[in-house]
C-alpha positions in Angstrom: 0.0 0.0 0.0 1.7 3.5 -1.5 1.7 6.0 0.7 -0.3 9.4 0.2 2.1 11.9 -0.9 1.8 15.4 1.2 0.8 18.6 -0.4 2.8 20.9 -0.7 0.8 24.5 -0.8 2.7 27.4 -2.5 2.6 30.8 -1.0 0.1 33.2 -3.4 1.6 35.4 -5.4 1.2 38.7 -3.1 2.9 36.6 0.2 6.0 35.9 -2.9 5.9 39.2 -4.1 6.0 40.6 -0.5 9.1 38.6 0.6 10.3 39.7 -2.5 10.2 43.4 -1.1 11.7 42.5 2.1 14.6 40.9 0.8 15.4 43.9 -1.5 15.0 46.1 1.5 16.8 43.7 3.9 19.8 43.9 1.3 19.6 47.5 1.2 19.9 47.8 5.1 22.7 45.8 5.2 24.6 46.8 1.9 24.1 50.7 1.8 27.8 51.6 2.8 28.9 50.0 0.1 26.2 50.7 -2.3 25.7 54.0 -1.9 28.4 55.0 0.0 28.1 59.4 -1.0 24.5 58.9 -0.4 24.7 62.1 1.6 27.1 63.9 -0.7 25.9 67.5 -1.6 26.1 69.3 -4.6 24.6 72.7 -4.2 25.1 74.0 -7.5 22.6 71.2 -8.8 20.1 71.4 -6.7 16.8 69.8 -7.0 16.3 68.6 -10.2 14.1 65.9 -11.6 14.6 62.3 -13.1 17.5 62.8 -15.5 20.7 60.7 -16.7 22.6 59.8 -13.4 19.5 60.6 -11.4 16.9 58.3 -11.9 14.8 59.8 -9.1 16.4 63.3 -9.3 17.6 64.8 -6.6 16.5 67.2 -3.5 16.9 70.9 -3.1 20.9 69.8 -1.4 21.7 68.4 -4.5 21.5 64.8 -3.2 20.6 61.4 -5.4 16.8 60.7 -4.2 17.7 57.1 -5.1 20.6 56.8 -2.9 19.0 58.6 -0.5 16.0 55.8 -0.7 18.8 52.9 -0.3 20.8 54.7 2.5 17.4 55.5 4.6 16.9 51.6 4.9 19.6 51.5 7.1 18.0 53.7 10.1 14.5 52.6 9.0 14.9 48.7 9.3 17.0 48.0 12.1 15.2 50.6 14.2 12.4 49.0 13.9 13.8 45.5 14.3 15.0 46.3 17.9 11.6 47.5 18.4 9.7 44.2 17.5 12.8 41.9 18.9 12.6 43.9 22.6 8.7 43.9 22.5 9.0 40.3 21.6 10.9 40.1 24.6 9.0 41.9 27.1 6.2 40.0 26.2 7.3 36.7 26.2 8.7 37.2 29.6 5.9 38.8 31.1 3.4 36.6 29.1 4.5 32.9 29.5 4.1 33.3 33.3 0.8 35.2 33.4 -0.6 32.8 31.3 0.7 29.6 32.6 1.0 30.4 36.3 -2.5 32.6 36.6 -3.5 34.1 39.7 -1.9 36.9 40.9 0.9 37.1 38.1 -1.5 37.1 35.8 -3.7 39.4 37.0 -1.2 41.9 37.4 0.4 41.3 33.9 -2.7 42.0 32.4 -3.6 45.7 34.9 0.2 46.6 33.5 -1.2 45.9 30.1 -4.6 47.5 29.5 -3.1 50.3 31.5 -0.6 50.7 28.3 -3.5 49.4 26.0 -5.5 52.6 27.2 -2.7 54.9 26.3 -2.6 56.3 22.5 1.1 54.7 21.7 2.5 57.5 18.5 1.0 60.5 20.8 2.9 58.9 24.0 6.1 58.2 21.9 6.2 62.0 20.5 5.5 63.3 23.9 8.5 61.8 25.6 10.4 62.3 23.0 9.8 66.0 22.7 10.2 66.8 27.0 13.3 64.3 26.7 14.6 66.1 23.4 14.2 63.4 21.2 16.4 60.6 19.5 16.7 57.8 17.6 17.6 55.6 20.7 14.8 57.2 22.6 12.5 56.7 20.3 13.3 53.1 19.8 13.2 52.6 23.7 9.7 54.2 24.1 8.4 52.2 21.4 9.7 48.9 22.5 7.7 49.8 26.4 4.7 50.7 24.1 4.2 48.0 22.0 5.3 44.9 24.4 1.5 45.1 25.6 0.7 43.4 22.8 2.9 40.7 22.6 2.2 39.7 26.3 -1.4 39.3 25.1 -0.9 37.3 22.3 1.3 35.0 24.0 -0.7 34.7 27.2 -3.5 33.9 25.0 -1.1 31.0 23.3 0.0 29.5 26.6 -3.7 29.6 28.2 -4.5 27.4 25.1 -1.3 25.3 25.6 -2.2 24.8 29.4 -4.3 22.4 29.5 -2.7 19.9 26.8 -1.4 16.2 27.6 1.9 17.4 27.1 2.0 19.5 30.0 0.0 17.7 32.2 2.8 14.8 31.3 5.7 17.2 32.4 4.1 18.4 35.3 3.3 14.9 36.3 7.3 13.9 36.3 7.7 17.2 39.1 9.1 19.6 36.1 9.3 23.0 37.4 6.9 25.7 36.3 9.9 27.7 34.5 11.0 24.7 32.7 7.9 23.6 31.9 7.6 27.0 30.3 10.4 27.9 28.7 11.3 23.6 27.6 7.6 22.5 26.6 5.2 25.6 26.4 7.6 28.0 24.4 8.6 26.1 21.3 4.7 25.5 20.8 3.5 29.2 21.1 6.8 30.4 19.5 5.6 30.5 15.9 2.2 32.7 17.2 5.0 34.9 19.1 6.9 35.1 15.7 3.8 35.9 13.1 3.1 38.4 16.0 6.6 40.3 15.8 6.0 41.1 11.9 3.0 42.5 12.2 4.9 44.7 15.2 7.7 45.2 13.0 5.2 47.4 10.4 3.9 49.4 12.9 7.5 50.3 14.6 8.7 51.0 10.7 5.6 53.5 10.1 5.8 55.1 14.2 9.9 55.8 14.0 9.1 56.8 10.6 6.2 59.6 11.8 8.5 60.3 14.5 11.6 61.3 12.5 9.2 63.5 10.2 8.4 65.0 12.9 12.4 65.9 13.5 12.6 63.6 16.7 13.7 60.5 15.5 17.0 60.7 13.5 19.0 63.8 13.1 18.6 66.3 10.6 20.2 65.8 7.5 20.2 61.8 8.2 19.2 59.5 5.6 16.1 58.1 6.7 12.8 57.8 5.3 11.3 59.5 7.6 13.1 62.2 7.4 14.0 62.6 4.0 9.9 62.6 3.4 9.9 65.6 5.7 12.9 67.6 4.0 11.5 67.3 0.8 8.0 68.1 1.4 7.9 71.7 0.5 9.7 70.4 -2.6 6.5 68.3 -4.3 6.2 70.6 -7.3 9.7 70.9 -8.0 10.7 67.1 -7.6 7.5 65.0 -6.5 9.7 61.8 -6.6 11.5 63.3 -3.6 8.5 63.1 -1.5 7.1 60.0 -3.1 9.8 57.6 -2.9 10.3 58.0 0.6 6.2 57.2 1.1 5.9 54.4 -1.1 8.9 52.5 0.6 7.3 53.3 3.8 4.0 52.0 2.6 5.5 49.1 0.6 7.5 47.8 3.4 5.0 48.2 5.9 2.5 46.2 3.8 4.8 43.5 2.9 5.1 42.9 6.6 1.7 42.7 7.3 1.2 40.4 4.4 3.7 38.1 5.4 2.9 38.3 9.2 -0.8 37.4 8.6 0.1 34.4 5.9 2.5 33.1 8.4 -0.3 33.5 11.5 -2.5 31.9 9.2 -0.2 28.9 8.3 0.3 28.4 12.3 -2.8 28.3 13.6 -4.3 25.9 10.7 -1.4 23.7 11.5 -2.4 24.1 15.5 -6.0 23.1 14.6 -5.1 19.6 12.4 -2.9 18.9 16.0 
């Protein structure tokens, strides 16, 4: 008797053309030195100019290439928001695992802590302490990470409370296991890919709130390249070269969405495989 051959699903075409996006933007953050390594370089008698031979995008009112500008700002924009997702992921696995495995009081006051945050408008507190502390790209990455670990504890104290209960567990705390290595030995692994969907879609939002924050001039410094910021430089400058306002947006919005896209396809693949268990 043959046996039945598994299915292999393909990803649809927007989760392919998604990753696509993020590994051009991924090679971008780590390859701009030596890509574009003038990307700042000035040339006043230029100025801005529109799409021409040399400058495919143009260039701003400094005289800089919009294009280089564009691969250079992946470098403050990506890993900004990576620290962001990686030290909410933290926080919230930390606080999470316990609140939802151990209950009680833990979990009570895990979840206080977190509607607390969850009742506070996260971009407005972000711009707030940045603009009494004086702003910053570390401070802005710090304030974000405290902001958005709410969320992660949720999700994953909503994973383990479904994990709880399972033969698994009940097995390991049968053999006297302790609670923190039934957590972090049986409990994690399980809830780790719900954790890891979770951080993409976390990743977007960080991208588009450092983003809004160095527009706002308290994210990077001025002159940096950053999408952000570059988007708020040039925007006086939409008439005289709209692709120097433009860019900067659509690689905001296109790497945003892409992360959504591939967040929600992953969360999607994980919990169907959850349910066949």
């Amino acid at each position: 008797m043959t046996r039945p051959s598994r299915v292999v699903t393909r990803p649809p075409v927007s989760v392919v053309t998604a990753l696509a996006i993020l590994l051009a933007v991924a090679v971008a953050a780590a390859f701009a030195p030596w890509l574009v390594p003038d990307a700042t370089g000035q040339d006043l008698m230029l100025g801005i100019s529109g799409p021409g031979p040399g400058h495919p995008l143009g260039t701003d009112d400094l005289g800089r290439d919009v294009l280089e500008l564009l691969v250079a700002g992946a470098r403050t924009a990506v890993p900004g928001a990576l620290c962001v997702a990686a030290g909410s992921m933290l926080i919230g696995n930390l606080v999470g695992l316990p609140a939802g495995y151990l209950g009680g009081w833990v979990d009570a006051l895990a979840m206080r802590w977190a509607d607390l945050m969850f009742s506070l408008p996260a971009l407005l507190v972000a711009i707030v302490v940045a603009g009494v502390l004086g702003g910053g790209y570390g401070l802005a990455i710090a304030v974000l990470v405290v902001l958005f670990a709410p969320t992660d504890t949720r999700v994953v104290r909503g994973a383990v409370l479904e994990q709880r209960h399972r033969p698994y567990v009940e097995a390991a705390q049968l053999k006297n296991l302790s609670a923190w290595r039934i957590m972090t030995r049986h409990v994690w692994p399980n809830i780790a890919p719900v954790a890891l969907a979770n951080a993409f879609l976390n990743f977007a939002y960080a991208l588009v709130s450092l983003a809004s924050l160095s527009f706002l001039g308290l994210g990077v410094p001025a002159g940096s390249p950053d999408w952000g910021r570059t988007l708020s430089d040039n925007r006086t400058q939409l008439l005289a070269n709209p692709w120097a306002v433009i860019a900067p947006g659509l690689a905001i919005i296109a790497t945003a969405a892409a992360l959504n896209i591939v967040g929600d396809w992953l969360y999607e693949r994980v919990d169907r495989r959850g349910r066949t268990r």
